[in-house]
C-alpha positions in Angstrom: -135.4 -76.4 55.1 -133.1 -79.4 56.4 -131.0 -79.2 59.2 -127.8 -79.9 56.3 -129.1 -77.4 54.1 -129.3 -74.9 56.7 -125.7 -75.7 57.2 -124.7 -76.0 53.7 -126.2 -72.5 53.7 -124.6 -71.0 56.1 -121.0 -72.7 54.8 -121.1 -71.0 51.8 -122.0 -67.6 53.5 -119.0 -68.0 55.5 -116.9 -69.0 52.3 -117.8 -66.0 50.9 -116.9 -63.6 53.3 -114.1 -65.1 53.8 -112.8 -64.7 50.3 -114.5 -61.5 50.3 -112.0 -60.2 53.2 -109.1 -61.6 51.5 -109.3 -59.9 48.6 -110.0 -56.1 50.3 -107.3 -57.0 52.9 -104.6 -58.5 50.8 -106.1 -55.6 48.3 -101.9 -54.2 47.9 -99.8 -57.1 48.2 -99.8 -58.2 44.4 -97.9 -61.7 45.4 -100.6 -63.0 46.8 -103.4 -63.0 44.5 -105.6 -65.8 44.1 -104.3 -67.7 40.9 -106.8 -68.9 38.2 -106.2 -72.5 39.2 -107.0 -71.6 43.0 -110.2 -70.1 41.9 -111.2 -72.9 40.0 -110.3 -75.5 43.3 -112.2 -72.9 44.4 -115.1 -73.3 42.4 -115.0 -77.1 42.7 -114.8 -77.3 46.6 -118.3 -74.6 46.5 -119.6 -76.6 43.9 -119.3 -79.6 46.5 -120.9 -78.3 49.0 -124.0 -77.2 46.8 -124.5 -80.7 45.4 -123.5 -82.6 48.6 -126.8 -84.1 49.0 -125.5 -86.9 46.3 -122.5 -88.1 48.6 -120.4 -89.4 45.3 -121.3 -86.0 43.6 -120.0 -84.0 46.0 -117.2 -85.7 47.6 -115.4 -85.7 44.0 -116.2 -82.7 43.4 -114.3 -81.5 47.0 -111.5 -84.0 46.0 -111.1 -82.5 42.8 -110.6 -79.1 44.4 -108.4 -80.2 46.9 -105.9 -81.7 44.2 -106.0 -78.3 42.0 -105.3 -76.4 45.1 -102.2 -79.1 46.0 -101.1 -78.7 42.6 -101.3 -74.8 42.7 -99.1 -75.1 45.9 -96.8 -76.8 44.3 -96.1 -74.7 41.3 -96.4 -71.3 43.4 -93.3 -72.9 45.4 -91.5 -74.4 42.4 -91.3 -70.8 41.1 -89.9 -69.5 44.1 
């Protein structure tokens, strides 16, 4: 293995602990639960990591979830 898939590796372990401990700490506060359009930025910023060997791949991919998570932002304080 790479040096940058050993760390792409170990990125997305840490990712998913970290949601992993969200969810089972935040388990009884029900206003902050992960939206479907936060999972899906999400899904798009993981998914750009995995495929970051193709820089224009995975740099849209991370753009894309950034954008969903701004726009999630936005609406969670619009409804507020």
């Amino acid at each position: 293995m790479n040096p940058s898939q050993i760390y792409i590796a170990i990125s997305i372990i840490v990712l998913g602990i970290i949601s992993l401990l969200v969810l089972f700490v935040n388990k009884n506060n029900k206003d902050k639960k992960l939206t479907p359009l936060a999972g899906l930025a999400f899904g798009f910023i993981l998914a750009g990591i995995i495929f970051g060997d193709d820089r224009l791949i995975g740099y849209s991919l991370i753009g894309v979830g950034v954008i969903l998570a701004i726009i999630d932002m936005i609406k969670k304080l619009k409804s507020k």
